[in-house]
N, C-alpha and C positions, 0 to 999 in steps of 0.2 A: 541398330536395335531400337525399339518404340518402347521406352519406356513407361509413355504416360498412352494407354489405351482406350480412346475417348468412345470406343465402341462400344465400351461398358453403358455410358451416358447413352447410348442409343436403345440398347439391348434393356435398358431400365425402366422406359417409357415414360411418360412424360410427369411421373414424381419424381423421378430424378432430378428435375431442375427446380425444384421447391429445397432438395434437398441440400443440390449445388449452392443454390442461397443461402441457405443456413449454414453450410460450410465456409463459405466464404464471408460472412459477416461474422462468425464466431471467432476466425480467424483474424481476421480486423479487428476485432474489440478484446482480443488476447494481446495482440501488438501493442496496441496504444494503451493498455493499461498496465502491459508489463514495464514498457520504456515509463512511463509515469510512475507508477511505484517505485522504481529504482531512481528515480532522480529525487525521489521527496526522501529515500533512504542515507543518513549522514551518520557521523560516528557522533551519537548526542551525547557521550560523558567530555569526548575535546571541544565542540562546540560551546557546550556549558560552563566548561572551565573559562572557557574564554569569554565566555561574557560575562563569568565573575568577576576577574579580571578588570576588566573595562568598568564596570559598575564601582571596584574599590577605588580604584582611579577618579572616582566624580566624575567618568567619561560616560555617561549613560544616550547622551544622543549617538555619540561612535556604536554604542551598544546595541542603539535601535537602528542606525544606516546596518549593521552587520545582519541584523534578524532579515530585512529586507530584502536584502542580496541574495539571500542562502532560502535555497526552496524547500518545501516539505514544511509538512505540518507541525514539525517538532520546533523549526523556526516562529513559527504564527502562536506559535505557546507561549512561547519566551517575550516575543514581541509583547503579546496581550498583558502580560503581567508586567512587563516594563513600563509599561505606557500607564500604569497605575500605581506604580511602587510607591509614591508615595500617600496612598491611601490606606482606607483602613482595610482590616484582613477580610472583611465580608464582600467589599468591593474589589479587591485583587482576585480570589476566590469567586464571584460570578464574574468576571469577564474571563478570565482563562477559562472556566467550563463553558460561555458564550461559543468564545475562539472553538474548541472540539466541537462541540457542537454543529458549526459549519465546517470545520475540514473534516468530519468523519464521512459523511454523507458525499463529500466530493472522491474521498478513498474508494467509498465501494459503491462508486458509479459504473453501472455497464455490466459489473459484473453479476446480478441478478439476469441478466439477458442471457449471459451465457451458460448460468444455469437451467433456464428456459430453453435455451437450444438442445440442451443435454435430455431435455423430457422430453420434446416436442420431437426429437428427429427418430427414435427407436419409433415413436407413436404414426408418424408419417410413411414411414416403412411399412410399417403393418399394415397402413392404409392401403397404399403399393401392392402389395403382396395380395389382399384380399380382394384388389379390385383385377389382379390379374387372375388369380384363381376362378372368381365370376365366370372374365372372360373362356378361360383353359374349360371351363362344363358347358358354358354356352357351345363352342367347337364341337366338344363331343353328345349335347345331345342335338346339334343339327344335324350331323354325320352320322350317329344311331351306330349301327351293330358296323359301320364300314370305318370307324373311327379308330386312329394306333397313338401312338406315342408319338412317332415326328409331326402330326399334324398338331397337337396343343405343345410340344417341349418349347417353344420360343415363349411359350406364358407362363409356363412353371418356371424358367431359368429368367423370365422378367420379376416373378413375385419374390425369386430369391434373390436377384441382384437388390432389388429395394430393399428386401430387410439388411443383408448384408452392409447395406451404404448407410442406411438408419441406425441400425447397431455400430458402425463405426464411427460414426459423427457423433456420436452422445457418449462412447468413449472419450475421446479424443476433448469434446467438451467439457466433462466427469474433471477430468484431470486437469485442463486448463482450469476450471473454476476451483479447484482443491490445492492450486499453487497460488493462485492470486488471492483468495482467501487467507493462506498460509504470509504471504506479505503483508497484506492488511493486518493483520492479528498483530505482527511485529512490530509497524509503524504505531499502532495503537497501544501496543506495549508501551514503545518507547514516548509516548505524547504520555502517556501516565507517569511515568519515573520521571521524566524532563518537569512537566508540572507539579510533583510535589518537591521537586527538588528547587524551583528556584522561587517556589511559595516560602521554603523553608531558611534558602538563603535571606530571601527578602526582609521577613518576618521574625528572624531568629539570630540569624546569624551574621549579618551585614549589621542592626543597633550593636549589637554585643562589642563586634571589632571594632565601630566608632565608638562606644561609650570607652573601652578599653584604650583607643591612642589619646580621648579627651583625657579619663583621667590620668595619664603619662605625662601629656603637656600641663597640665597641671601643678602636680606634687613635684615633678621635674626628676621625678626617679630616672637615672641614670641606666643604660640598657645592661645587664648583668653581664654579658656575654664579653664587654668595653673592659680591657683590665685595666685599674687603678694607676696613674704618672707614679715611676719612682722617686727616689727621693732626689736623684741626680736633675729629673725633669720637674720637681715642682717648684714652682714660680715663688722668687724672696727668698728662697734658701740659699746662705753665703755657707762655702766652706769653712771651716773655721780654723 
């Protein structure tokens, strides 16, 4: 059984293959941007944690070999503000919006095309369609009063395969561009929460827990948690 019936492609005349084109590059640029979105997609609260982590540690270069490794935009966040931590907040603050700035633009690359597929194929159709109708009244007014039905039906069932195939491709693109949208949206979610969170770490909450173990080392306050040597374990006491 013939599944794929390429006689359509014949029976559609020769918009068909503008249209085939546009099918098939739509379809490429859904692949390659869907495998890409999914790879720049990571679970950014475990990521983050872990480069808290590393940063309390005084390990901020392991911090930065980490961002490196790990693809997706939500890494090139983290990287930008690390590479500046210890600056002041106006300078950590524009190179992280720097950083989005370039990875947003490489997110919703392409997929403007395949929006443009989605208008431009229903519109190619109609093109099709109208230029076979033409033909189907040229037929019948060469032929005059001895003209029927079988003699123009291969151009009326040509105008309707064309809309048919233009109406399908802009489907078909409709959707494609309304999922990859729908990832984008999330990547860019998460470059938002990922960037105010390790602004806020940086900024806020990393002096706090060093000022906090300086002054420990300090006064030499004792951890609460440690109970007290009894009196059998403390040192210089004789039984008496």
């Amino acid at each position: 059984m013939n599944y794929l019936d390429l006689s359509l492609i014949e029976k559609g005349g020769p918009i068909m293959w503008p249209l085939l084109a546009l099918s098939l590059l739509g379809f490429v640029f859904f692949v390659e941007r869907a495998l890409y979105l999914h790879r720049g997609q990571i679970a950014a609260s475990s990521f983050l944690d872990g480069i808290k982590n590393l940063v309390r540690k005084q390990r901020v270069l392991e911090a930065l070999t980490v961002c490196e490794e790990t693809p997706g935009p939500t890494a090139a966040i983290v990287k930008a503000a690390l590479m500046n931590f210890d600056q002041p907040e106006a300078k950590i603050r524009s190179s992280v919006q720097e950083a989005a700035i370039i990875e947003i633009p490489a997110l919703e690359r392409r997929i403007g095309t395949i929006a443009a597929i989605a208008k431009a194929s229903p519109i190619l159709g109609l093109l099709g369609t109208v230029v076979s109708l033409l033909r189907a009244f040229s037929v019948m007014q060469a032929e005059g009063p001895y003209a029927n039905a079988s003699i123009f039906s291969g151009e009326i069932a040509q105008a309707l395969i064309t809309t048919a195939a233009g109406l399908s491709i802009a489907v078909m693109a409709y959707l494609a561009h309304h999922f990859l949208y729908g990832r984008v949206r999330a990547l860019v979610h998460d470059m938002e929460w990922v960037a105010n969170e390790i602004m806020q770490f940086l900024l806020l909450d990393l002096p706090d827990e060093l000022a906090g173990q300086e002054a420990t080392s300090e006064t030499g306050i004792e951890d609460p948690r440690v109970p007290p040597p009894s009196d059998d374990e403390t040192p210089g006491k004789h039984a008496s």
